[in-house]
N, C-alpha and C positions, 0 to 999 in steps of 0.2 A: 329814388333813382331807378330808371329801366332796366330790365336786368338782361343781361348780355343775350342775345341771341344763340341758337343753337351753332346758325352755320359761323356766325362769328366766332364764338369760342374753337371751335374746328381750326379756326384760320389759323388763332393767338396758339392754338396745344402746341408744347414743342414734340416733334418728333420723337417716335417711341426709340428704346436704347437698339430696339434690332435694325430700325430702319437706318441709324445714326452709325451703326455696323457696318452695316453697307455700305454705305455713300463715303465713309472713309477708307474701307476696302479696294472700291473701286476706284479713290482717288488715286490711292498709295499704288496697287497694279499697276493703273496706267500711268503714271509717273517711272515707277521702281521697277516695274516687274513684277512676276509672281516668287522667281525665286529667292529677291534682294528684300520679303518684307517678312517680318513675324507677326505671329498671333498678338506679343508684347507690344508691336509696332502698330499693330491696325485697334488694339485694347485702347493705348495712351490717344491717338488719333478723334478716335469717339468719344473720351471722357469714360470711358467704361476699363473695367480689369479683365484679365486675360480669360477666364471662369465664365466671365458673362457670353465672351464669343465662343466659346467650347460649349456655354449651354445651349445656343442657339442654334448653334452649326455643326457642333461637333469636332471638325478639323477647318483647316484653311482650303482645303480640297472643298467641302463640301458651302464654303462660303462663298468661292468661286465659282461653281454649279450654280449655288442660289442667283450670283449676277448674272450669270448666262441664261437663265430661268426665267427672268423677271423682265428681261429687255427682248430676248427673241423670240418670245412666246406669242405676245404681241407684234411686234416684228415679221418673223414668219408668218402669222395669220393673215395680217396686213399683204404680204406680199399675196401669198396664195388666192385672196381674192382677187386682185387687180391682175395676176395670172390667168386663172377662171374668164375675166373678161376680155383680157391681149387676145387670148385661143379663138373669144367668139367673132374678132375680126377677118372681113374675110381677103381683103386686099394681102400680098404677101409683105408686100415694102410697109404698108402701115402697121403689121399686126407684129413685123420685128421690132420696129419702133416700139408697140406699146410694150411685150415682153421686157424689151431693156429697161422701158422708163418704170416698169411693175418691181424690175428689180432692184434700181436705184432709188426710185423717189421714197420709202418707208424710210431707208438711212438718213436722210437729211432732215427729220423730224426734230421736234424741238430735243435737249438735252434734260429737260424736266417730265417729258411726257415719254412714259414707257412705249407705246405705242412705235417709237422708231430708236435708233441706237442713240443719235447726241454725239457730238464731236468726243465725249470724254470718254462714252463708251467705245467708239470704232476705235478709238489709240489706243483701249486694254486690247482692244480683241489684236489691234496689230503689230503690239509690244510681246501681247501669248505668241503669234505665230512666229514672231522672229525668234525669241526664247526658246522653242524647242521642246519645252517643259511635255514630258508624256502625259500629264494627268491633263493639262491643258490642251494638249493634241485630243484626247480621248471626250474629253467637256465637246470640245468644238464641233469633231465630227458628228458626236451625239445629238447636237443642236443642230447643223446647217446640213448635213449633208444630203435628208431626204426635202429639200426645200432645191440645194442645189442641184440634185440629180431630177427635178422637173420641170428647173428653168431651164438645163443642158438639153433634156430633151424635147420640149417644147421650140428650142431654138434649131434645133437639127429635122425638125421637122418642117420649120419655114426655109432653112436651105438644106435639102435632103442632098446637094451636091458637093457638101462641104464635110469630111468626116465629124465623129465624133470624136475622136480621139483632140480632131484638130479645135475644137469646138468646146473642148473642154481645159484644153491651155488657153486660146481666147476669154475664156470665162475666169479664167486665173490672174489674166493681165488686168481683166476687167475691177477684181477684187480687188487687186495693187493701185488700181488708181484710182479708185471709190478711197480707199482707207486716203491716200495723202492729199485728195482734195478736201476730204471734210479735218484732216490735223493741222493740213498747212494752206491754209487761205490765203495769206498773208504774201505766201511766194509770187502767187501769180499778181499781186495788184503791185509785187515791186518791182519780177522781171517784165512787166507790161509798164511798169516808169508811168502808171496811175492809170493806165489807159483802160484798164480791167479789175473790176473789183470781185475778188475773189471770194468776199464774203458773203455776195449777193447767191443767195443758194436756190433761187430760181435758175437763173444764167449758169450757174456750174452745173444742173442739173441737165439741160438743153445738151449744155457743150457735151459733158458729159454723155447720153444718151448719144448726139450724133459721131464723136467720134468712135462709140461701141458699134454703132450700126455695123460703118463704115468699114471697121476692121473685122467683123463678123462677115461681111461681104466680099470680102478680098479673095485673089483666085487663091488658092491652098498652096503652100510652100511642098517643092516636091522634097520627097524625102533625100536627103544625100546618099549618094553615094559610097563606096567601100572607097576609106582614105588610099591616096597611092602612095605604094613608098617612095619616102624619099631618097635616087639615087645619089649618091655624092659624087663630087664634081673630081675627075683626073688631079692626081698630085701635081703639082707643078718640076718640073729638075729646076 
């Protein structure tokens, strides 16, 4: 009888108990949260006891680091190059385009390849941000922030007439609607009543990219005003 190839047995190995740590971690986060799940809870999850993720990780904090680690390292890299290339266009209208598209297209990556977030991942990261959780605010900033503070300004520099301040909420709206096109596909191909299919993540990425341009290009909302007080209206006899 032939005897099993190398890459074949690769294929058949099951998953080591750290990896199988994770991928229930990660489930259980983006499902639960970070603060609704225990070490007990992501132990039983894996088929492992709670000693094996304290021996790998340490804490839940530090399992958490490990998934932010493993997905935006490649993630951020990914983006930083296809940034590198947005910059060396010289048109101003096409080189916003490719910035925006440098910064969405790596998210929409398969869910199995580290290389970009995965639907499962972008709904930890945007189940952490609604949570509030400090360790996970500090994970996050620790991960995106010097990735985001050179797409913000790579953008303020193809429209130098547009603040930064103002440019850096757009890039926030941007993030809000990256995260629920890739959690919730499903909306747009029902309030579209079939006409759009939401899952097709070529098409969400286009729509995507043009309506950032679009609101990246808007004239800048002038700042309000100082409220005026409200007088109140004569008593009636």
């Amino acid at each position: 009888m032939a005897r099993q190839s190398d890459s074949d047995e690769a294929a058949t190995r099951k998953p080591s108990l750290r990896e199988a740590i994770l991928c229930a971690a990660e489930e259980l986060f983006s499902t639960n949260g970070f603060n609704a799940v225990s070490v007990r809870d992501i132990a039983q999850a894996a088929g492992a006891n709670p000693g094996s993720v304290t021996y790998h990780f340490k804490t839940k904090d530090g399992l958490l680091l490990e998934i932010y680690r493993r997905h935006c390292g490649p993630m951020n890299r990914r983006r930083s190059e296809l940034l590198d290339a947005a910059k060396r266009v010289r048109d101003l209208q096409d080189r916003l385009e490719a910035i925006v598209r440098a910064y969405v297209l790596p998210a929409f990556s398969s869910g199995s390849d580290l290389a970009g977030g995965g639907a499962r991942f972008t709904r930890l990261r945007a189940v952490m941000s609604a949570e509030g959780n400090e360790v996970a605010g500090k994970i996050i900033a620790q991960t995106f922030d010097d990735t985001s503070h050179a797409f913000i300004d790579a953008i303020h520099e193809s429209l130098p007439h547009i603040s930064r301040t103002e440019i850096v909420w757009r890039s926030h709206f941007l993030l809000g609607a990256l995260y629920y096109t890739l959690v919730q596909p499903e909306r747009v191909s029902r309030l579209s009543r079939g006409e759009a299919d939401g899952s097709d993540a070529a098409h969400a990425i286009e729509r995507l990219v043009r309506a950032t341009v679009a609101a990246f290009q808007a004239a800048e909302v002038d700042r309000p005003g100082p409220l005026r007080r409200r007088v109140a209206a004569p008593a009636k006899n």
